[in-house]
Each structure stands twice: as C-alpha cells, then as structure tokens.
C-alpha positions in Angstrom: 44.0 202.2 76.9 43.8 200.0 79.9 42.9 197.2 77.4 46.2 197.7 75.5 48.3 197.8 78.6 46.6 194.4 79.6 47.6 193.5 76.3 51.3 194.4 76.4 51.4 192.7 79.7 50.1 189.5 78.3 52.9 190.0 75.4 55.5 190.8 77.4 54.9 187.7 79.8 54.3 185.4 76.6 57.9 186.5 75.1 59.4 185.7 78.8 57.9 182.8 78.4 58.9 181.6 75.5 62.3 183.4 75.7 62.8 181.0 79.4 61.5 178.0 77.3 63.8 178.2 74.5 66.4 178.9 76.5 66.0 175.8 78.8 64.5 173.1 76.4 66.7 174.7 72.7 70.7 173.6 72.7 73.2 176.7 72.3 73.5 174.7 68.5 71.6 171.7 68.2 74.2 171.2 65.0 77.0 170.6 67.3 78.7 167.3 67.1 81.5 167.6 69.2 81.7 166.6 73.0 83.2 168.4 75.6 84.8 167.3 79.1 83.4 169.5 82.1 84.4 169.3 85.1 82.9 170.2 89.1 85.0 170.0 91.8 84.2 169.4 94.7 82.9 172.4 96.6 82.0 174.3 94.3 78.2 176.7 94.0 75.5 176.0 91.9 76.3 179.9 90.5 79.7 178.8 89.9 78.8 175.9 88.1 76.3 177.6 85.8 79.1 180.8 85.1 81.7 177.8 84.4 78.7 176.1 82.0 78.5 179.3 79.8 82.2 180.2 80.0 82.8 176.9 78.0 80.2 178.0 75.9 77.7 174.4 76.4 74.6 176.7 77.6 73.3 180.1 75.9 73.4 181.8 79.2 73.5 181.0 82.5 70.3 182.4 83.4 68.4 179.9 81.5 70.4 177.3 84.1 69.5 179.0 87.0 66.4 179.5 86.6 65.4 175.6 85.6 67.8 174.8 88.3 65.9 176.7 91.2 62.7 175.4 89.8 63.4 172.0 89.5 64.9 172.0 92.5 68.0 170.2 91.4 70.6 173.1 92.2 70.9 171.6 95.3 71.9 168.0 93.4 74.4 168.5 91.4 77.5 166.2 91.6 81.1 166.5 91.4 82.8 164.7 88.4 83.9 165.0 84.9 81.2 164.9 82.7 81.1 165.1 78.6 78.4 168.0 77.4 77.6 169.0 74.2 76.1 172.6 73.0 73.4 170.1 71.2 72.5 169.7 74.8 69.7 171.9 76.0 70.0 172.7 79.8 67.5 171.0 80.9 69.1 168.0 79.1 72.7 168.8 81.3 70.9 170.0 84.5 69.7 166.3 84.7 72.8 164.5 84.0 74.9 166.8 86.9 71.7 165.6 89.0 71.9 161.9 88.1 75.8 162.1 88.3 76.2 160.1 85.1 80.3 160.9 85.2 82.5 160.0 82.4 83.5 156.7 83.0 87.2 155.2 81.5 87.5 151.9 80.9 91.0 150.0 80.9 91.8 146.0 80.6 94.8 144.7 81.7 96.0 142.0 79.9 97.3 138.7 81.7 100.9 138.6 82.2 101.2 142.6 81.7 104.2 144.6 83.9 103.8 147.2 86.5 105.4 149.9 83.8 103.0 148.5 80.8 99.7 149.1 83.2 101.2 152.4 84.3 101.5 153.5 80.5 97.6 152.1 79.6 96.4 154.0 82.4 98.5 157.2 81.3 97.3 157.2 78.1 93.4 156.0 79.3 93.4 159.1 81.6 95.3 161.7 79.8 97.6 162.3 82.8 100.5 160.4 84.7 99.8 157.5 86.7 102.4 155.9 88.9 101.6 153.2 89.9 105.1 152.9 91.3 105.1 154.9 93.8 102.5 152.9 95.8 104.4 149.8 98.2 102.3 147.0 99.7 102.8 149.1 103.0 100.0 151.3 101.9 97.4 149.0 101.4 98.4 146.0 103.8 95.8 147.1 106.7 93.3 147.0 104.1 93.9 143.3 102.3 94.8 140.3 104.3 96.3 139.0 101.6 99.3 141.4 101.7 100.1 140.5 104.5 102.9 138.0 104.0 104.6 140.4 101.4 107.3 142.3 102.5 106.2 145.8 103.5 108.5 147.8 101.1 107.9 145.7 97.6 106.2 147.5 94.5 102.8 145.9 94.1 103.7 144.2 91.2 101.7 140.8 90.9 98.7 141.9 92.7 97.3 144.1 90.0 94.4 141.5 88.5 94.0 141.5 84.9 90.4 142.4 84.4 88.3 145.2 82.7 87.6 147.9 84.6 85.8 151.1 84.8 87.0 154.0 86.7 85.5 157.9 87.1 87.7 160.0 85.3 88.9 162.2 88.1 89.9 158.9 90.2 93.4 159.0 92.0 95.7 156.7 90.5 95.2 155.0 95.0 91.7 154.9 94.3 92.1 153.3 90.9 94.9 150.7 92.5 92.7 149.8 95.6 89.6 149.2 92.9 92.4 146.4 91.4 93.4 144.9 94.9 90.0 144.5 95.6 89.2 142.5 92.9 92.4 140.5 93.7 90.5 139.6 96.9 87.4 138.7 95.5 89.5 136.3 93.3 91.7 135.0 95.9 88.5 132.6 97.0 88.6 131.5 100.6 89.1 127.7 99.5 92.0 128.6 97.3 93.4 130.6 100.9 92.9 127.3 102.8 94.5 125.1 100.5 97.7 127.3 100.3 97.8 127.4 104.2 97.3 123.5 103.9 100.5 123.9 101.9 102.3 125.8 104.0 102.9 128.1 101.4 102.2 132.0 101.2 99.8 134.1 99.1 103.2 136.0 97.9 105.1 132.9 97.4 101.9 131.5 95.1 101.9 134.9 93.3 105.6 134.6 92.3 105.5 131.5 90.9 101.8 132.2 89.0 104.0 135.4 87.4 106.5 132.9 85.9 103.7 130.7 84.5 102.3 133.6 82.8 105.5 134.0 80.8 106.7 130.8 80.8 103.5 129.0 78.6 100.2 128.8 77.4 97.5 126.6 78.4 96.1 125.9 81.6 97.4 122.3 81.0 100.7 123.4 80.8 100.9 125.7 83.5 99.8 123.3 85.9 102.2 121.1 84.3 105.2 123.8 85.0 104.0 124.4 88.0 104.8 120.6 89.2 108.2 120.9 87.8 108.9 124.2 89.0 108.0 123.0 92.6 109.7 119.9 92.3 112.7 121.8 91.4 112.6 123.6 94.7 111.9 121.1 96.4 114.9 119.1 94.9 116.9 122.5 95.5 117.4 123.0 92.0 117.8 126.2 90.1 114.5 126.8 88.1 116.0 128.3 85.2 113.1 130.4 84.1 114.0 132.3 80.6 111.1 134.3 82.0 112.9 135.9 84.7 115.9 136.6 82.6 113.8 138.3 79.9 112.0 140.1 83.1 115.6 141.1 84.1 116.0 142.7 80.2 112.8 144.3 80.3 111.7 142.4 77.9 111.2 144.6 74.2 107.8 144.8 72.6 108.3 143.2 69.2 111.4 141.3 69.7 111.3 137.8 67.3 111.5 134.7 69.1 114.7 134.8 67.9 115.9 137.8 69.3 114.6 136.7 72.7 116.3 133.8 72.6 119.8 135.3 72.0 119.2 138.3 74.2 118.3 135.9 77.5 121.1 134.0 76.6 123.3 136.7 77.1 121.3 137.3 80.5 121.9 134.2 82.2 125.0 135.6 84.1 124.0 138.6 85.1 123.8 139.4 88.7 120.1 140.0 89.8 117.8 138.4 92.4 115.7 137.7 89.9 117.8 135.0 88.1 116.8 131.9 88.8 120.0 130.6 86.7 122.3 132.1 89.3 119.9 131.6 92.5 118.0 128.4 93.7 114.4 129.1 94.3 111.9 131.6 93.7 112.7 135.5 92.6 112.6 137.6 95.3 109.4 139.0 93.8 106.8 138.5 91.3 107.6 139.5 87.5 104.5 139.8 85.9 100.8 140.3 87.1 99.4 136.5 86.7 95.8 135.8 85.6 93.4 133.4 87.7 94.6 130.3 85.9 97.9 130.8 86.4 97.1 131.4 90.2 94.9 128.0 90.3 98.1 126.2 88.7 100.5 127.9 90.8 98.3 126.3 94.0 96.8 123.4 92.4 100.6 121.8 90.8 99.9 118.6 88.2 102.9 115.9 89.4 104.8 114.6 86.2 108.2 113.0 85.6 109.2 115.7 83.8 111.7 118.0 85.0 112.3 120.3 81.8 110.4 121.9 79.6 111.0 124.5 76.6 109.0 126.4 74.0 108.7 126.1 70.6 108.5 129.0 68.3 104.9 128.4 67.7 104.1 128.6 71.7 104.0 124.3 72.1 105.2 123.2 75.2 107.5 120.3 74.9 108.2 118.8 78.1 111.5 116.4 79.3 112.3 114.1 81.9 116.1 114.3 82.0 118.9 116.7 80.5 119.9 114.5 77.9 116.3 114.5 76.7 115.7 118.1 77.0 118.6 119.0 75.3 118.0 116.6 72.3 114.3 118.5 72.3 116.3 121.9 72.3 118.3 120.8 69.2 115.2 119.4 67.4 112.6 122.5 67.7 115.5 125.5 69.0 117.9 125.3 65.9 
C-alpha cells in the first residue's frame, strides 16, 4: 500500500510536470499563422498582463505564464509597448520578448519635397490612428533646437521635417515622433554649413525657404545650385522670383495632375492674393512650402553664380536656363507649346 501511494505521488508529480511543461514550452496552436498586436501600458501588473495574454487568447492559460514568469524571474521585467504575438508562440517564447522589449517597430520615409499634410497622411495610415502634425508650432520645440530659433514662434513646422527613413515604437506620440524628425534636422544642419550661413548673414529659416522652392522647382543638384544663384540674385536685384512652385504650393498642388494641367492651373494662380506668391511679392514666401532634402539645403547655402536669370522646365524635367526675357521667353515657346 505505502509503495502504491509513493507511486501515485511520483505520477501525480510527473503529470504536473509535464502538464507545467507543455504549457510553458507547447503554443496555444502551433498551426497559427496569424499575428496579433498586444499591448502593456504603462503601469500595469505582471497578473494583469498575464489575464490580458489569455483574454486575447495568445497563451493556454495564464497559469502557465505566471508560473515561468516567477521562476525565471522575468515578471519583474516586462516592458511597456505594443508588441505582435502569435498563439504559435509558446510562453516562454513571449515571456522573453516582453523581457527583451522587442516592441513593434513602424517604419515611415518621407520623400524629399513632401508637404506637412502628405507626412501627416503617411504617418496616419503607418500608425492606424490620426497624426497632426499640425497642431505642433515651432514654439513647442524652439528651447530644444537652436536652429528654430530664428523662425517665427507661431509658424507650422513645415520645412523642418527631414526626409529620411525612420523607425518609431508604435505607441509613440505624434511630439515624440516629430522631435525624433527635428533631431535628425540638427544632425544634418552640420556646424560648418551653420557658420557659413552666419558668414552670409543669412538665417537657418531664410536658407530653409528657399531649399523648399528648389525642391519643387528642379532636379539635379546641378541645377539647384544653379536656381539657387538666380533666385538670390533676384533678391538681391529686388526682383520678384516668380516661382511656379509657390503658386502650385498656393493650389495645393493635385496628385496626378499632367504637366499640362499644372501648367494651366498655376497660370490661373499668378494673381491670387497670398504671401506665398512670389509673382505678386518681391522676395522669399513668408514660409517654407515643402520639406527640402540635404542637397537642396547645400544649394540653397552654397548658391553656383551664372548669367542666367530665368530658367523653366521642360516636360521631361530638363532645366533650361536663360539670361534675359527675350531669351527665356523664346525657350518657353520652343519646349512650353
């Protein structure tokens, strides 16, 4: 009798054991293909975590998770984030990527020469919730970059959102994902490209403005440098720019309108009345009208001096470039009919 009690004891522990074991090293359904977000906020219990864990039905039960959890140790290292869990996951297999924190990460380019509305709209879609981006003035952020701090305090941060790749946690705040941007700006703001636009007497916000009209205006880092001379010639000269770009800025410019279409639609925008139109006003926008790349930063400070005074763009993106009216509107006749 005693023999058979030892017996059942020995069973019983050996089916705990193994019971504990498949429940922390088997998935729920090692079939399972799909991929689940889970989320921990911050503050919340390892009990709380686990409950949540079998709720969304990743884990068999929670036991199995607090168990391995206590044992391990690693209750007491699990990390707030969004994380994507599978039931092919066992929870030994999850229990050590809460631990490690490996978050879901979403990554997001912005493209040179992209809008403050078009990033706002990647960024939506990237994160499955509203971001705007709008709401944010350089007043926010102007203790924290020096280069802000020539911009107007109540301007949008248009310009200063670098065009890059980046890779942001998933339940980062649309301040947090903006400051990760500004910060880059700064890294790529180099100190000798500071000191030569303080040799110009120029400022950061100025240099920004007229890199967002390069961005639209042409290709090339040839031909931005190029514009850039005439540009500040023209200002210099006091002599309207006449940017296209900032009239087509003005229109908001369409997604998928022909060259064609552009053309006529700015042409109907010369007249109106906006601070941005460098056909009515001398000098440069009041603000920046797209978010400029490094090369069209580098051209905007390092101008290329050239007779030329006009320029235009063919329909096949070639810059032709003109040193008098009479020329550039003989050039607009041959490659604008």
């Amino acid at each position: 009798m005693k023999n058979f009690l030892i017996f059942l004891i020995f069973f019983c522990f050996l089916g705990l054991g193994f019971s504990l074991w498949s429940g922390i090293y088997l998935p729920k359904d090692r079939e399972a293909i799909r991929e689940e977000l889970f989320l921990i906020e911050f503050g919340q219990g390892f009990l709380e975590i686990s409950n949540n864990l079998e709720k969304q039905g990743l884990i068999k039960d929670s036991l199995y998770f607090n168990v391995y959890g206590i044992f391990t140790n690693n209750f007491k290292k699990l990390q707030a984030g969004a994380y994507l869990l599978s039931p092919a996951m066992s929870v030994s297999e999850i229990i050590m990527k809460l631990a490690a924190g490996e978050v879901k990460k979403i990554k997001v380019t912005i493209p040179e020469g992209f809008r403050l509305q078009e990033i706002e709209k990647r960024f939506s879609r990237a994160f499955d919730r509203e971001m705007n981006f709008a709401q944010f003035k350089v007043s926010d952020f102007q203790d924290e970059f020096d280069f802000l701090r020539d911009v107007p305090k109540q301007r949008g941060l248009q310009g200063f959102l670098f065009p890059d790749t980046y890779q942001f946690f998933y339940l980062a705040t649309t301040k947090e994902i903006i400051r990760e941007i500004l910060s880059n700006f700064d890294k790529k703001l180099t100190s000798e490209l500071v000191k030569e636009i303080t040799r110009q007497e120029k400022g950061v916000f100025d240099i920004v403005i007229m890199a967002s009209l390069l961005e639209k205006e042409v290709r090339g880092f040839q031909d931005k440098k190029i514009v850039s001379g005439i540009f500040w010639e023209r200002i210099n000269i006091n002599k309207r720019l006449q940017s296209c770009a900032t009239i087509a800025y003005i229109l908001r410019e369409k997604d998928g309108w022909t060259f064609e279409e552009m053309r006529r639609e700015i042409g109907r925008g010369k007249e109106i009345e906006s601070p941005y139109n460098t056909y009515i006003y001398p000098g440069l926008p009041i603000g920046p009208i797209s978010n400029p790349g490094l090369e069209s930063i580098i051209a905007a400070v390092h101008p290329q001096a050239s007779e030329y005074l006009f320029f235009l763009s063919t329909p096949e993106s070639q810059t032709i470039f003109s040193v008098s009216l009479r020329e550039h509107s003989l050039a607009k006749q041959k490659y604008l009919r």
